[in-house]
VEXDREN-2710 file (C-alpha; in Angstrom, 1 decimal):
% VEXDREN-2710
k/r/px/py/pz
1/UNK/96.1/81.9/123.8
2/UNK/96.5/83.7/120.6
3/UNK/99.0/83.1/118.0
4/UNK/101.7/85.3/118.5
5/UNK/101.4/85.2/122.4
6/UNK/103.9/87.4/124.3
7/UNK/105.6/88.4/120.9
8/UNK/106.8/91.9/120.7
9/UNK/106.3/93.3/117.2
10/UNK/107.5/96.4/115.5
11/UNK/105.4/97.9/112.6
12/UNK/106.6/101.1/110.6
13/UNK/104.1/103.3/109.0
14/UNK/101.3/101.7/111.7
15/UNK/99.2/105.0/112.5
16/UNK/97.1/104.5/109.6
17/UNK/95.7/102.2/107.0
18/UNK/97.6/98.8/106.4
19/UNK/100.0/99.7/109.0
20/UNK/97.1/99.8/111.8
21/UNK/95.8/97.0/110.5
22/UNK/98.2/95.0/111.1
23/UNK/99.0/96.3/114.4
24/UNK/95.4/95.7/115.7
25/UNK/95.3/91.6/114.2
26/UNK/98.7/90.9/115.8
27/UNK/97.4/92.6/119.3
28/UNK/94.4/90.4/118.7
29/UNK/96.8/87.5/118.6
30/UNK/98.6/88.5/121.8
31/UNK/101.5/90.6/120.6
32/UNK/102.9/93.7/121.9
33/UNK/102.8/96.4/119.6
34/UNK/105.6/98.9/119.0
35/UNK/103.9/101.8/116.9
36/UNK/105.5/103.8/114.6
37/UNK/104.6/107.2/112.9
38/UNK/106.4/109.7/111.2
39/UNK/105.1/112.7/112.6
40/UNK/101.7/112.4/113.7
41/UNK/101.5/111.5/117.3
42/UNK/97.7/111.8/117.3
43/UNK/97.6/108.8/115.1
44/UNK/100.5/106.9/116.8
45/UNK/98.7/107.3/120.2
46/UNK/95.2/106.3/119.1
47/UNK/96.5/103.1/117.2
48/UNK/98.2/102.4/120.9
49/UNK/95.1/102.9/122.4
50/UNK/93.5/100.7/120.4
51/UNK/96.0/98.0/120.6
52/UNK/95.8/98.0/124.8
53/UNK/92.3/97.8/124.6
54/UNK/93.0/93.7/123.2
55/UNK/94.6/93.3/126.3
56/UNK/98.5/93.9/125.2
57/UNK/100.9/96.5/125.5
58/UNK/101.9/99.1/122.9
59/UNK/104.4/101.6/123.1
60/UNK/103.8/104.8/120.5
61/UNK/107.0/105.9/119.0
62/UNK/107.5/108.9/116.5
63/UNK/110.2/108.6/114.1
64/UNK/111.2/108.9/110.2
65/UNK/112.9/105.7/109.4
66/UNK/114.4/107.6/106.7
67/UNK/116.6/109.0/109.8
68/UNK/119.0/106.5/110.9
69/UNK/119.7/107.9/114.5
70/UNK/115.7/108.3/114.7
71/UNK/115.2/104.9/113.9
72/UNK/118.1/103.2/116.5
73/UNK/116.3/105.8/119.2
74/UNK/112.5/104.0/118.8
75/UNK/114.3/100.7/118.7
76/UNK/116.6/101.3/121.5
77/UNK/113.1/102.3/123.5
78/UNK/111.8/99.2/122.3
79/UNK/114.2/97.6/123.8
80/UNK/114.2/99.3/127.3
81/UNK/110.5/98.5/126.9
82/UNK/109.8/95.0/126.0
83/UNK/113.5/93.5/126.1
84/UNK/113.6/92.1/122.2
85/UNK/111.8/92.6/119.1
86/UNK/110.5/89.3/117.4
87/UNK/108.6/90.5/114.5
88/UNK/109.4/93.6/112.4
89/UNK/107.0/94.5/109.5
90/UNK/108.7/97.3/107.2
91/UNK/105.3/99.0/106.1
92/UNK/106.4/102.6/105.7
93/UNK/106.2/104.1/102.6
94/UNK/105.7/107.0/100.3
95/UNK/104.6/106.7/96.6
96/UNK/105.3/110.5/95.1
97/UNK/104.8/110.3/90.8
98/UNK/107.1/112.0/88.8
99/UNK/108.1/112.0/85.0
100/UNK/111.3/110.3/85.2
101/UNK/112.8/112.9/82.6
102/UNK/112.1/115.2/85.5
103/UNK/113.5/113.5/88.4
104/UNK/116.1/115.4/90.6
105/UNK/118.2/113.6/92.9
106/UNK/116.3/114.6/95.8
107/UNK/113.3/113.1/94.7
108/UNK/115.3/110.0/94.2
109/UNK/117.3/109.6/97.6
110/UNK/113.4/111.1/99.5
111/UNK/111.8/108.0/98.3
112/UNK/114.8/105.5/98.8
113/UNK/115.6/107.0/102.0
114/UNK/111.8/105.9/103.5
115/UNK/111.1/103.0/101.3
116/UNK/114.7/101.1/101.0
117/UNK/117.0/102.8/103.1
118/UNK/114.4/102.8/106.2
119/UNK/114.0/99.2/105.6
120/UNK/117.5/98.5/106.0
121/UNK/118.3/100.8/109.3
122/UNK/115.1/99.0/111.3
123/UNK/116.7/95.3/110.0
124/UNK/120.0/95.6/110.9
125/UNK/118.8/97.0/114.1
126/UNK/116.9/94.4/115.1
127/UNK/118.3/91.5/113.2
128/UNK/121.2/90.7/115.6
129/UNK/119.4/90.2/118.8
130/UNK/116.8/87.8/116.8
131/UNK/120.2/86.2/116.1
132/UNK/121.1/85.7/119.5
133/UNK/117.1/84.6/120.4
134/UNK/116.7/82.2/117.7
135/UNK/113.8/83.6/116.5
136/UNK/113.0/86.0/114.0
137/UNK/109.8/87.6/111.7
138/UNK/110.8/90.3/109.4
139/UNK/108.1/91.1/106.5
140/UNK/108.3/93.7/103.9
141/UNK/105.8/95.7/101.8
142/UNK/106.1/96.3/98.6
143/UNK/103.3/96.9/95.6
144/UNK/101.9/95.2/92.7
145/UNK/102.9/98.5/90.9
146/UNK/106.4/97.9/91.2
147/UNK/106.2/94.0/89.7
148/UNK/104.3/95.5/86.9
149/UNK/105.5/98.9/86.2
150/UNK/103.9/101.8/85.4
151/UNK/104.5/105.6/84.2
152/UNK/106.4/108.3/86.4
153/UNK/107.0/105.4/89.5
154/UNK/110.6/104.7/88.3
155/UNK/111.9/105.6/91.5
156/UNK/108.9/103.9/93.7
157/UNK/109.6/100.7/91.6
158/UNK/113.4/100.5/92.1
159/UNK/113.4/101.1/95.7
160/UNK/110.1/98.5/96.2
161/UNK/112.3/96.2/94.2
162/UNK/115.4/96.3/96.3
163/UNK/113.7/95.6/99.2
164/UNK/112.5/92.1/97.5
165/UNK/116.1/91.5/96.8
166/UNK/117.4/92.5/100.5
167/UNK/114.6/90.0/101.9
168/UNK/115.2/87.0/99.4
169/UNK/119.3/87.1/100.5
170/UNK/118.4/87.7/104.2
171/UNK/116.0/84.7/104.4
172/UNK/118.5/83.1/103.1
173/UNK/121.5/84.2/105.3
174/UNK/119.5/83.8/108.5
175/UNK/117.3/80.7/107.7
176/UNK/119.7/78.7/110.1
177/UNK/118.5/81.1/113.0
178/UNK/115.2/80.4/113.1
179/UNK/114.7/84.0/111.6
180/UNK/111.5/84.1/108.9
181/UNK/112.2/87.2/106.3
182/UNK/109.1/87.3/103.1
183/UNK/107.5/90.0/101.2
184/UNK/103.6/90.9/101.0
185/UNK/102.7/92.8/97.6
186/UNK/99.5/94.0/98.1
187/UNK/97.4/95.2/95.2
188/UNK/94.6/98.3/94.8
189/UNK/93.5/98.9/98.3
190/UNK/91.1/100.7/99.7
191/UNK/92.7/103.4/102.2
192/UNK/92.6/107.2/102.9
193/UNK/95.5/108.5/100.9
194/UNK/97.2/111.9/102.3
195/UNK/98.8/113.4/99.1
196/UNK/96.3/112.5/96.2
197/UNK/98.9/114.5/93.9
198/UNK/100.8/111.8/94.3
199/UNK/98.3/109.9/92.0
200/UNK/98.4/111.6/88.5
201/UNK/94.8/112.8/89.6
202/UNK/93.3/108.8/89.5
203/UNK/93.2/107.5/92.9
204/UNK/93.6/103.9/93.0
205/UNK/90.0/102.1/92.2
206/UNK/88.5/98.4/91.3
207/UNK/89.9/98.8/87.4
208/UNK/90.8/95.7/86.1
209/UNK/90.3/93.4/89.4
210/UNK/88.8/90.2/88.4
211/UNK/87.8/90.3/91.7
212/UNK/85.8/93.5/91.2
213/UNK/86.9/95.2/94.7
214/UNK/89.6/96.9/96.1
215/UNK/91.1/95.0/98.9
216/UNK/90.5/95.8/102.4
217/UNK/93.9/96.8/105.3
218/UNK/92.3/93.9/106.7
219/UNK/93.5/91.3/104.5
220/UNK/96.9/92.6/104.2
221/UNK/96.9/92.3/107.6
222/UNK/95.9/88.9/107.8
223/UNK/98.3/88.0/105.1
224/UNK/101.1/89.9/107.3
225/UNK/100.1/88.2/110.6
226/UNK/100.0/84.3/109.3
227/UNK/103.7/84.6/107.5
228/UNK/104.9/85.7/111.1
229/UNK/102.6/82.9/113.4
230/UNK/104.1/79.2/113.2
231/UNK/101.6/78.3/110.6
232/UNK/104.0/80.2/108.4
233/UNK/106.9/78.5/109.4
234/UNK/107.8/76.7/106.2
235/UNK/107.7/80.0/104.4
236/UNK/110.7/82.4/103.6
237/UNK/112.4/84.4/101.0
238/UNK/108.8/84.6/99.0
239/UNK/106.7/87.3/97.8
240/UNK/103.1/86.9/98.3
241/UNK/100.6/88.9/96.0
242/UNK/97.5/90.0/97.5
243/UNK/96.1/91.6/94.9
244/UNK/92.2/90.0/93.8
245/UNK/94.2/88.8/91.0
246/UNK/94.7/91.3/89.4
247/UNK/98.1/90.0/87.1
248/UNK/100.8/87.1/88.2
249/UNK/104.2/88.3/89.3
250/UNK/106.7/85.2/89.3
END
């Protein structure tokens, strides 16, 4: 009997890195897994494969969460397929840099429309039937980045930011429900990154980590899974910084 046994679990952003991570340790602890990728079905389908081979089912789904009617048609086939959605982790993101003197309004509504925007169209989508269930996991991801600022990531920040404030009122709102909502800020970590532009040409390394290493998808993962088994029961509306302590963030 794992620890999420029978659960049905819906992770954005889970063809790759973190995502995947955390699609293969809740599998390992007996949940279903509901995949989601943007656009590349190649990496949906072999996270799914992956996932069935722990003995659970996983349905691949592509979709843009920044795309409302995309994101009600993967949860509406979640539905036809498992029947409810217990845990939602909202790990889709993109992290473009940009001088903020520079920004256009595109650039601003792109990264809100995945980061904040997405966030809010898979909640409210699922949020009403873990209303009626009594039960609900909802976890966010933001970044270390966004708690301690940095150059040309003024529109990263803002939108990782607003998520922390949309989970803090909804853990509060739906605490009588049974329904879990917290936040996982995960420091440098050590994944393949698909638009190194994106990172002012210094990929993210083990610079100023008292711990000396980048962290591993793994132990996101793990930090992911345990706020949404019952051992993390007594925990909501919190932000939990994974991040080799590297700086504290109140």
């Amino acid at each position: 009997m794992g620890k999420l046994d029978g659960r049905v679990a819906l992770i954005t952003g889970s063809g790759r890195n973190i995502g995947r991570a955390t699609a293969l340790m809740m599998a390992a602890e007996g949940a279903n897994i509901v995949v989601n990728a943007r656009s590349n079905r190649d990496e949906a389908e072999a996270t799914a494969a992956a996932v069935e081979e722990l003995g659970v089912k996983a349905l691949p789904v592509l979709a843009d969460v920044s795309q409302k009617d995309q994101v009600d048609a993967m949860i509406d086939a979640a539905m036809s397929t498992f029947g409810r959605i217990d845990i939602l982790v909202n790990n889709a993101a993109i992290r473009p840099h940009k001088p903020f003197t520079e920004l256009t309004l595109e650039d601003w509504e792109y990264v809100r429309g995945v980061v904040l925007d997405g966030s809010f169209y898979t909640t409210h989508g699922v949020i009403q039937q873990m209303v009626d269930n009594n039960f609900g996991r909802i976890v966010f991801l933001t970044g270390d980045g966004a708690f301690r600022g940095g150059p040309q990531r003024a529109h990263v920040s803002a939108a990782k930011m607003g998520m922390v404030g949309m989970a803090r009122s909804l853990a509060s709102e739906f605490a009588g429900n049974n329904i879990r909502v917290n936040v996982v800020s995960p420091g440098s970590i050590d994944t393949s990154r698909a638009n190194p532009e994106w990172y002012a040409g210094r990929v993210p390394d083990s610079s100023g980590i008292p711990l000396q290493r980048q962290g591993k998808p793994e132990e996101i993962a793990s930090t992911v899974t345990f706020l949404c088994t019952d051992d993390g029961g007594f925990i909501t509306g919190q932000t939990i910084h994974v991040n080799g302590g590297q700086g504290y963030f109140g």
